[in-house]
N, C-alpha and C positions, 0 to 999 in steps of 0.2 A: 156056384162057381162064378166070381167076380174078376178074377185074373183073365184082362185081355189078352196077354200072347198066350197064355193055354187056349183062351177057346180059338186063335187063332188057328192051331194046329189042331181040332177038332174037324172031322169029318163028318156029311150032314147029317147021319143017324146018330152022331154023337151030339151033336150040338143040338136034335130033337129033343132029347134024352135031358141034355142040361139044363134047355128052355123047362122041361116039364118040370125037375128038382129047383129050379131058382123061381119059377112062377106061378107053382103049383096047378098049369094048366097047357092044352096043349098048344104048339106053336101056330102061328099062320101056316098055310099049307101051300109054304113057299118050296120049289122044286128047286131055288139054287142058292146052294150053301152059300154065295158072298151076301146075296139078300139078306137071307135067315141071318149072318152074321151082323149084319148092318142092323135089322132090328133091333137082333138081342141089346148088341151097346145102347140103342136108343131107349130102350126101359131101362134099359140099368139110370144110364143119364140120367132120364125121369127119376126116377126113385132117388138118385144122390141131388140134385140139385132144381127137381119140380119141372113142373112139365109148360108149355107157351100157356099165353095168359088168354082166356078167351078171346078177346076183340083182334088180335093177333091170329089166333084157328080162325075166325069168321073172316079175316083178311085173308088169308091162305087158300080158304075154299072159295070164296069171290073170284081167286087168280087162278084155281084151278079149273072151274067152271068157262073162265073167258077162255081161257088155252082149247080147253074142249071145243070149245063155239068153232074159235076161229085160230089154228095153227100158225099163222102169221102174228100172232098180238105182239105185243112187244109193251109189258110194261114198265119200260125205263122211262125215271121220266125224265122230260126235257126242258133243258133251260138253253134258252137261244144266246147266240153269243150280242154281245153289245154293239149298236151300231158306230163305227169308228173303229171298232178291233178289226187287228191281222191276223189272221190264220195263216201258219207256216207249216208245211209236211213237207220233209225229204222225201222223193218215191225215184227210185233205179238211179240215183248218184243227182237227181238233179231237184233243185228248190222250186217247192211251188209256194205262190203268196196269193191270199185270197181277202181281201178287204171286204167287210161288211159294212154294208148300203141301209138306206131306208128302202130301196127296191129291191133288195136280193143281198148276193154275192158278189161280188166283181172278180172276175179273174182274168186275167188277157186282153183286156179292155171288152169283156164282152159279161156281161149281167145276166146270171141264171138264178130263176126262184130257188133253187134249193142248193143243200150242202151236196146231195147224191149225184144231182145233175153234176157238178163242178167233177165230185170223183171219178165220176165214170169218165170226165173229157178227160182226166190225166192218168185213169190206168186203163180204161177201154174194156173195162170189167162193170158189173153193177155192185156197190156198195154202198153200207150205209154211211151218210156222208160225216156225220154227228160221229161216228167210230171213227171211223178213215183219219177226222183230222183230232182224233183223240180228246174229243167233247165226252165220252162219254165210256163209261166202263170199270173194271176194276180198281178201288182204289180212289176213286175220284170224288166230290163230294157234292152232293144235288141239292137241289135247295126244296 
């Protein structure tokens, strides 16, 4: 069975059932039907159009081995903004402007090392600064 909205309406001892007529083996011995479902597409995938290319899986497993290590990793990477740019974010109706230094950030006439420090002075929260002022994230292009 190759039809995704049928197996969508399969329930998990059916979609066991399917895995085993479409793969001739039996499933992961996964207990929740959207997983199980999330698989199955994935071989299918595979099968129609080839599966990642090794240096790609050994880049995968490198990044799932650091997440293991350490829960905080974060590997986006980063590119710092140029010194002489303005960083500008709206936050609660009011403009903030942050000019990049060769010593920092400047913002209010007062010079902090980082983009984080600067966000936290203007929502009084911890964020990442690199986010906050929309350096980084979906959509965006890294070098």
């Amino acid at each position: 069975m190759t039809d995704l909205a049928a197996l969508r309406t399969l329930k998990l001892t059916e979609l066991r059932k399917a895995w085993r007529n479409q793969f001739a083996s039996d499933p992961p011995p996964f207990h929740s039907r959207d997983l199980l479902l999330r698989a199955f597409v994935h071989r299918l995938e595979v099968a129609t159009f080839g599966d990642l290319s090794p240096r790609l899986k050994k880049r995968l497993t490198e990044l799932a081995q650091q997440f293991e290590a350490d829960p905080d990793f974060d590997p986006a990477p980063r590119q710092a903004p140029s010194v002489g740019s303005a960083l500008v974010r709206d936050w609660n109706g009011v403009r903030h402007l942050v000019l990049v230094t060769p010593g920092g950030f400047q913002y209010l006439d007062k010079t902090y090392a980082s983009l984080s420090q600067v966000a936290k002075v203007i929502t009084g929260a911890h964020w990442s600064g690199p986010r906050f002022f929309g350096l980084v994230g979906e959509g965006l292009e890294r070098a």
